[in-house]
N, C-alpha and C positions, 0 to 999 in steps of 0.2 A: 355584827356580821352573822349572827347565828338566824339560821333559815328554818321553815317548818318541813319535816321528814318529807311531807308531801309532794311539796315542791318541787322538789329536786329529784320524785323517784323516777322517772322514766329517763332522765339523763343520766341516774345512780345505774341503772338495770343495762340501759346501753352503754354506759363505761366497763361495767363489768366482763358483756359480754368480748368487748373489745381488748382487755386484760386477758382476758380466758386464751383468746383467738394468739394472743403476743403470746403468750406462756406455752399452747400447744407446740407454734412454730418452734421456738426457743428448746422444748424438746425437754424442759424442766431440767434444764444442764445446770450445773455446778458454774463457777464464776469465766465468765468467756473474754479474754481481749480480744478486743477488736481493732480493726483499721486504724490510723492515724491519718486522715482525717475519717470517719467514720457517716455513710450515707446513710440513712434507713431505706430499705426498698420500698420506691414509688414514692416518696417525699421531694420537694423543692429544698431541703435545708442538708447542710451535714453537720457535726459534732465535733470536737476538738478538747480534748483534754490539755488542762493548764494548770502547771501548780505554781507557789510561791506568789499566789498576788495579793496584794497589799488589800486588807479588807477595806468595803466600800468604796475607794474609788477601781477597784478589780486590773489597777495597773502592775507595772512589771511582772505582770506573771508569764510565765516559757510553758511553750510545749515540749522542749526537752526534756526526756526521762519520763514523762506522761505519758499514758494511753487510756482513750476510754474502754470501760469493761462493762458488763452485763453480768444481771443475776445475782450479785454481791450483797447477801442479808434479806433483799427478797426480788421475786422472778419477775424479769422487765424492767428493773429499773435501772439505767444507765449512770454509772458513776466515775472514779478517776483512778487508776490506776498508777501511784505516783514512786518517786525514787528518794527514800529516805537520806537521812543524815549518817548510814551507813553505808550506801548505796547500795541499799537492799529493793526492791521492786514490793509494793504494799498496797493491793488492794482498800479502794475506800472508796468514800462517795463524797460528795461537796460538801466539805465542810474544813475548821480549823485543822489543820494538824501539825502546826505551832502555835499553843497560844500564851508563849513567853510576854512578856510585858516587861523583862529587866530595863533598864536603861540602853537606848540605841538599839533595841531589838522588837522589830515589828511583828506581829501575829501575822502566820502563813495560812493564807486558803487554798484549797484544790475547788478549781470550776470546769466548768462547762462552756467552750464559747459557740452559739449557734450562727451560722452561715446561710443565709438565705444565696440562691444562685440566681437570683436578681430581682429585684428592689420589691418589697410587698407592702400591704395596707397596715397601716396601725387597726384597724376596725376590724374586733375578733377575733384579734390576734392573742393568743394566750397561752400558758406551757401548763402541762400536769405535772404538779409536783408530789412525794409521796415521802412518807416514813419521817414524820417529824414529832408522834407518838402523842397529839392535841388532837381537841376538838373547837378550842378556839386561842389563837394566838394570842388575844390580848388580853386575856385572864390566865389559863393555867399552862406556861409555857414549863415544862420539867429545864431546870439550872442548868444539865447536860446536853439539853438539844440545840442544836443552832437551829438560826433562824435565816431567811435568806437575804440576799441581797442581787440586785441586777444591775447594770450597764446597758443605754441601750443606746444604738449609733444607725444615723439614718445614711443622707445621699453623702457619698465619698469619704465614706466613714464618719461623719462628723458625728458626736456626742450629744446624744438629745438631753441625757443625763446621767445621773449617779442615783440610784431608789435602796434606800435602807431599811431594813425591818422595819422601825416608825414610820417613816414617808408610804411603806406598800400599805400598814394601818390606815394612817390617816386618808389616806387614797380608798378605802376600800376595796384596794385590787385581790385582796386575797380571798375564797370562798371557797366554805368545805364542802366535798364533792362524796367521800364516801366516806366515814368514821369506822375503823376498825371493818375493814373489806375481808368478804369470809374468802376472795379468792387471794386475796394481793395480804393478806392479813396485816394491812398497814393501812394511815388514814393516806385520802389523796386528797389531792387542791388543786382549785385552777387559780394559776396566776396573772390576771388580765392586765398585759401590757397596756393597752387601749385606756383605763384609768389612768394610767399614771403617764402618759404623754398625749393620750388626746386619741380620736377615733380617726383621724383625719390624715396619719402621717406616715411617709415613707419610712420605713425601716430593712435595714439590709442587714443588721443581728444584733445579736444581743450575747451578755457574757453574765451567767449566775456564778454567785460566788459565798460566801458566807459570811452573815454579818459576826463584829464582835461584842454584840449584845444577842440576849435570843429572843423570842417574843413578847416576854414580861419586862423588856428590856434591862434585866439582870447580864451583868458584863460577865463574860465568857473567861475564865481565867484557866481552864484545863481544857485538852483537845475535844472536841466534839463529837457528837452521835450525829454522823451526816445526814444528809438528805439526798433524795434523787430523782434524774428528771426522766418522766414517765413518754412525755410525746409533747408536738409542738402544733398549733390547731390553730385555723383560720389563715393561715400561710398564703392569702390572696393574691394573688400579682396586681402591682400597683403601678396607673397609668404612668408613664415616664415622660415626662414632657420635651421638649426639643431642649437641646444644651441653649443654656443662656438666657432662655426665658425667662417672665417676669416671676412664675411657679418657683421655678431652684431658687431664686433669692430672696424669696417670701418661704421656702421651705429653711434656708439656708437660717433665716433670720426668727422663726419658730424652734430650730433648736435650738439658739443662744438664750432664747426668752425661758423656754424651760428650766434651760441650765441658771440663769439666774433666778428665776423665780424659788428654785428650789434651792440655792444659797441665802436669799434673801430671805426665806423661811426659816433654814438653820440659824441666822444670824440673829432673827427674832426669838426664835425658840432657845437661844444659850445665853439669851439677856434676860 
């Protein structure tokens, strides 16, 4: 995954300058909550804070007690505001913040669920993600960092699939975007949905979450140093076909395939 500096500086130079712009508006505030559901102004998506979900498959988790916040470790990046085992109100960002493994006790995530306000492209579709303290996940992941994970659901919610730290690897969906940013002073990344379910496909959101392995696929046994999500990019609106056409059931019948395809992978990969 690793790119030459080159490459990537005039999308490095225009990210930054775009961080900079987030950061003046922002006012260089101290940690902000926000909305429950939370819009960005002039975007098609909004934001939704969720804790207690189950890593990987990012189910049972509530908005209850959540909020998303802003600014939290560093400026611009949106993370979760969650309601502890004291019910104290606790700033953080997506990541573990149970990572129990007793008998009958599942490791909790705090995520992010993204809301499109109607149906967009898989093609260039990708989120900025920041502050995971790498310059390449599949060699020097720090033991403390989580690593991500996403859900991504197309026409009427349907499940295109489950992507885990390994599967965004093997996908190549992950690329680093800026290492150690003199303005965001954190590394960023884009996360390109579009690899890991195709260029071609309806999506109406998605749900980041945190894996319980980090990038070096070392298991997560203490709570995390989260991660967070910077912005949501290539948000296209995507043609919508008349109900009932033959598109929905060839759309319908592409996310079952992902979803199995990426079972039938795990099922290979644990033999």
């Amino acid at each position: 995954m690793k790119t030459p500096p080159s490459a990537h500086q005039p999308q490095r130079l225009a990210l930054s300058a775009a961080v900079l712009f987030a950061f003046t508006s922002l006012g260089f505030a101290s940690t902000i909550e926000l909305n429950q559901p939370f819009t960005p102004a002039g975007q098609n998506y909004s934001i939704t804070a969720l804790q207690n979900l189950t890593p990987l498959t990012l189910d049972g988790g509530t908005a209850l007690g959540a909020n998303t916040n802003v600014n939290y470790e560093f400026q611009g990046g949106f993370g979760v505001r969650y309601t502890n085992a004291l019910d104290q109100l606790t700033d953080f960002g997506i990541g573990l913040y149970d990572a129990s493994y007793a008998p009958g006790i599942q490791a909790a995530s705090t995520g992010l669920s993204i809301t499109f306000n109607q149906l967009v492209s898989s093609h260039g579709l990708s989120a900025t993600l920041g502050h995971f303290g790498l310059n390449e996940f599949s060699t020097d992941a720090d033991p403390s960092r989580v690593a991500p994970t996403v859900s991504i659901y197309g026409i009427g919610g349907l499940l295109l699939g489950n992507f885990s730290t390994a599967d965004i690897i093997a996908d190549n969906a992950m690329s680093l975007l800026t290492s150690n940013d003199p303005i965001a002073m954190t590394d960023l990344w884009k996360l390109s949905l579009d690899a890991l379910i195709g260029p071609n496909v309806q999506v109406s959101s998605f749900t980041l979450g945190a894996d319980t392995h980090n990038g070096s696929g070392s298991l997560m046994t203490v709570n995390s140093d989260p991660y967070y999500l910077v912005s949501v990019s290539g948000c296209e609106c995507a043609a919508v076909p008349e109900p009932g056409s033959a598109f929905l059931i060839l759309s319908a019948g592409l996310g079952c395939l992902i979803i199995t395809r990426r079972r039938s992978r795990d099922l290979f990969s644990a033999k």
